[in-house]
C-alpha positions in Angstrom: 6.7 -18.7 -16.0 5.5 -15.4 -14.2 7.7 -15.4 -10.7 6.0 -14.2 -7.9 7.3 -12.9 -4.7 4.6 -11.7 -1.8 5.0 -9.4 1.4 2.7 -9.4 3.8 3.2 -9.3 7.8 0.8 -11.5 8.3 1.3 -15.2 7.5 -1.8 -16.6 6.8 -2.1 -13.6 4.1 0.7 -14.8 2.8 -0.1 -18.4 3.0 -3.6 -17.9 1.3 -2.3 -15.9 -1.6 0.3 -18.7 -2.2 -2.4 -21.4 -2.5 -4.6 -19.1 -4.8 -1.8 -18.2 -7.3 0.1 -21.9 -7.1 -3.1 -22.9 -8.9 -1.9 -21.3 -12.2 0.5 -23.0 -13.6 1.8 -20.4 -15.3 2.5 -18.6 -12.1 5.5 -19.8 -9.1 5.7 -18.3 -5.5 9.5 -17.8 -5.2 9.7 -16.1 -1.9 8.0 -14.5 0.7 8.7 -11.8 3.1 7.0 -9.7 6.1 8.9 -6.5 6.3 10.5 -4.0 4.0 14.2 -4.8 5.5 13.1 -8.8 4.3 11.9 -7.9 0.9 14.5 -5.7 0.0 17.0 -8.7 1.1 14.6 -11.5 -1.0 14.6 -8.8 -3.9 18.3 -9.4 -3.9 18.4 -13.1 -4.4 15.3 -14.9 -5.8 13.9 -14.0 -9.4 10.8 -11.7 -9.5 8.7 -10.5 -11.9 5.7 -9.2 -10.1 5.7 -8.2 -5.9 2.6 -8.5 -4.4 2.8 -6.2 -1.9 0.5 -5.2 1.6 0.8 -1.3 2.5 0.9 -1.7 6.1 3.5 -2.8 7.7 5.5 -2.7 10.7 8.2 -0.2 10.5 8.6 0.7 6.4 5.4 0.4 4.6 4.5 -0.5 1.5 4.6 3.1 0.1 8.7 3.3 1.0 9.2 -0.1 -0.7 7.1 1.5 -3.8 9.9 4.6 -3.3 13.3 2.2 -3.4 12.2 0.0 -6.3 11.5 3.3 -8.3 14.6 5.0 -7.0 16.9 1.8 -8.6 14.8 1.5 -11.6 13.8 -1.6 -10.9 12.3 -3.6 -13.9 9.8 -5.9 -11.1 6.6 -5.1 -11.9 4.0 -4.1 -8.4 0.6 -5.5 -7.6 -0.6 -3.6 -4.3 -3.0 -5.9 -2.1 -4.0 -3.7 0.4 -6.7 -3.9 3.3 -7.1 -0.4 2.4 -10.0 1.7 0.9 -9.8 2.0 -3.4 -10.8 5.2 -3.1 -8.3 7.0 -0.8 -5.0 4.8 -1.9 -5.1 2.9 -5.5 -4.5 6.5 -7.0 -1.5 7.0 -4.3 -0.4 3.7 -5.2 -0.4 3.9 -9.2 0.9 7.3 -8.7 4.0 5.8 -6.9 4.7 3.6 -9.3 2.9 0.2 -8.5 1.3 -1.4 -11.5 -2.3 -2.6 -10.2 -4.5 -2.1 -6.9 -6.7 -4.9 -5.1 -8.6 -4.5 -2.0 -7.8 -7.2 -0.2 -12.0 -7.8 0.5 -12.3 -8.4 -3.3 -12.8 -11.8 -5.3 -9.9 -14.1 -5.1 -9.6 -15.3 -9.1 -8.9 -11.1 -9.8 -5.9 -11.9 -8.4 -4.6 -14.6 -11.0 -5.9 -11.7 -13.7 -3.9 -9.2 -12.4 -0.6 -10.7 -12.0 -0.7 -11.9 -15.7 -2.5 -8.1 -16.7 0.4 -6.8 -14.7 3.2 -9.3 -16.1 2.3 -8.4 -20.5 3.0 -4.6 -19.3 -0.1 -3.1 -18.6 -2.1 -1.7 -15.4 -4.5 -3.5 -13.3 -7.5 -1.5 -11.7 -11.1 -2.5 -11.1 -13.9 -0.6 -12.8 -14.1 1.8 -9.8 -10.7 3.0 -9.5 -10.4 3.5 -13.8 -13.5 6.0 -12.8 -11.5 7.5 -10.2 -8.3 7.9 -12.7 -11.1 9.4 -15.5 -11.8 12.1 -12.7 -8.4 12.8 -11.6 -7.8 13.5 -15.1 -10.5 15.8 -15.5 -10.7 17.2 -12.5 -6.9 17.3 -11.7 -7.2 20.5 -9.0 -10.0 19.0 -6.6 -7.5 16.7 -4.4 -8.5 16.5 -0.6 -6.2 18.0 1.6 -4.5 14.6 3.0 -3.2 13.9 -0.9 -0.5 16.1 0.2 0.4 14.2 3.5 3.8 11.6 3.2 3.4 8.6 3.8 4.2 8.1 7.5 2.0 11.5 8.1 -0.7 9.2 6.1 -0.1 6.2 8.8 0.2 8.7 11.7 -3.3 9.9 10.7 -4.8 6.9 9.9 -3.3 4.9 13.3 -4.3 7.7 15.7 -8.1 7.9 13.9 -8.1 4.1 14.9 -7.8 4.9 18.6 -3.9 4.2 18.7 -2.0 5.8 21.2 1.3 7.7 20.0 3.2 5.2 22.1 1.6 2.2 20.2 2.2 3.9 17.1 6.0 4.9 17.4 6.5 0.4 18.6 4.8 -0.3 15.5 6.2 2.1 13.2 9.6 1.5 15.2 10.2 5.3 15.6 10.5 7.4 18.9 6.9 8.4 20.1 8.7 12.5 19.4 8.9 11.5 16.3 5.6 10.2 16.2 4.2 13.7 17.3 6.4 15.6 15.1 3.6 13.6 12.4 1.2 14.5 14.7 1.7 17.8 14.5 2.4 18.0 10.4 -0.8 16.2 9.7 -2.7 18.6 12.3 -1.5 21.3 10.3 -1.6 20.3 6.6 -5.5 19.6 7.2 -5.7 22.4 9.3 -7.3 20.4 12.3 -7.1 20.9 16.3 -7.0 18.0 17.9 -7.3 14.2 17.4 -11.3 14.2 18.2 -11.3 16.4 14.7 -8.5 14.0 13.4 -10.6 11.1 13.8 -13.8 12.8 12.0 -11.5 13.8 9.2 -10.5 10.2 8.5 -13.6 9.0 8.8 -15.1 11.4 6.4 -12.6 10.3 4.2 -13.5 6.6 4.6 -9.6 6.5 5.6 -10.4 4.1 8.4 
């Protein structure tokens, strides 16, 4: 039996996902959770093999959950569902140390694959992001400048390019809007942008948003 624990802030996410992988009857939903200060707590007491587990989240993402689970060696295995474009964060993800990308958009049964591709060891990527990881190999110097951002300069970036104000951003992030510009001000930099007009271009460029 393959145990399955999902984190997503959104409920009916969550709720859809259970019903799509309680089909299997190789596969059980043990918990669910809608924050990184939940999961880590779940992650405590209920069995997992495989976290399914959204990027975007209130407060700690995805990407810092993806950080403490390698930082303990943890043995559960990560299946990133993400709303997310393939192309800008499957290679972030895998690089992080999750163990498969979907795009939340895609066809429900891949799911089912990939927690069982995921659960005998192996990666689980579509055909498009193996491409990517074909080119990355080959062409390991031609990373766009916001491969260097962290990951809460990555949600600054991609929450201000969505017409977020810094005071909506620091609620949801639950930091202090100073510390939302200090963000502001690194991601300005790093791509070498002025403002948040050439911000928002950049990201959409990028197909970040």
């Amino acid at each position: 039996m393959i145990h399955v624990v999902l984190c997503d802030d959104h409920a009916m996410v969550r709720r859809g996902i259970r019903d799509m992988l309680s089909e299997s009857v190789d596969i059980q939903v043990t918990g669910e959770a809608a924050s990184y200060a939940e999961v880590r707590e779940l992650l405590r007491t209920t069995a997992c093999d495989v976290l399914v587990l959204d990027l975007n989240m209130p407060g700690r993402g995805g990407m810092e959950v993806l950080a403490s689970l390698r930082e303990t060696d943890s043995p559960i295995k990560v299946l990133v569902v993400s709303m997310f474009p393939e192309d800008q964060y499957a290679l972030r993800c895998l690089r992080a140390g999750a163990q498969g990308y979907l795009n939340k958009a895609g066809d429900p049964e891949e799911l089912v694959q990939a927690v069982r591709t995921i659960m005998m060891g192996r990666k689980y990527v579509t055909p498009e992001v193996s491409q990517m990881l074909i080119d990355s190999l080959s062409k390991p110097l031609l990373e766009l400048p916001h491969a260097a951002l962290s990951e809460r300069e990555m949600q600054t970036l991609v929450k201000i390019a969505s017409g977020k104000r810094l005071s909506d951003i620091a609620e949801e992030l639950l930091l202090s809007p100073k510390t939302v510009s200090v963000y502001r001000t690194r991601v300005l930099e790093k791509l070498k942008l002025a403002n948040n007009a050439e911000l928002t271009v950049y990201a959409i460029r990028n197909n970040l948003v």
